[in-house]
C-alpha positions, 0 to 999 in steps of 0.5 A: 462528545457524542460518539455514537453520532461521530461513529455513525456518521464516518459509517455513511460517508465510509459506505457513500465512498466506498467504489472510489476507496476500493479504486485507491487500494487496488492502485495503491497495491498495483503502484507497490507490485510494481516498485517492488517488481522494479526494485528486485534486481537491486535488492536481490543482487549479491556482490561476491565476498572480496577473495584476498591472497 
């Protein structure tokens, strides 16, 4: 296999898509900002220990 050729060629299609890659990840980390935001109540809510007598 040539490796060199594969490695050069994931290089220019990398670079030829690189506005729509840079888009997906912004997305991507608003999308989990969000969920997480959305989640925090639920996560961060503590029940308090049962008292017993």
């Amino acid at each position: 296999m040539d490796f060199k050729f594969h490695l050069e060629n994931a290089w220019r299609i990398t670079i030829g898509n690189i506005a729509s890659l840079i888009l997906m990840t912004l997305a991507m980390i608003v999308a989990s900002i969000l969920t997480l935001g959305i989640l925090a109540p639920v996560t961060g809510a503590v029940t308090p220990p049962v008292q017993s007598e």
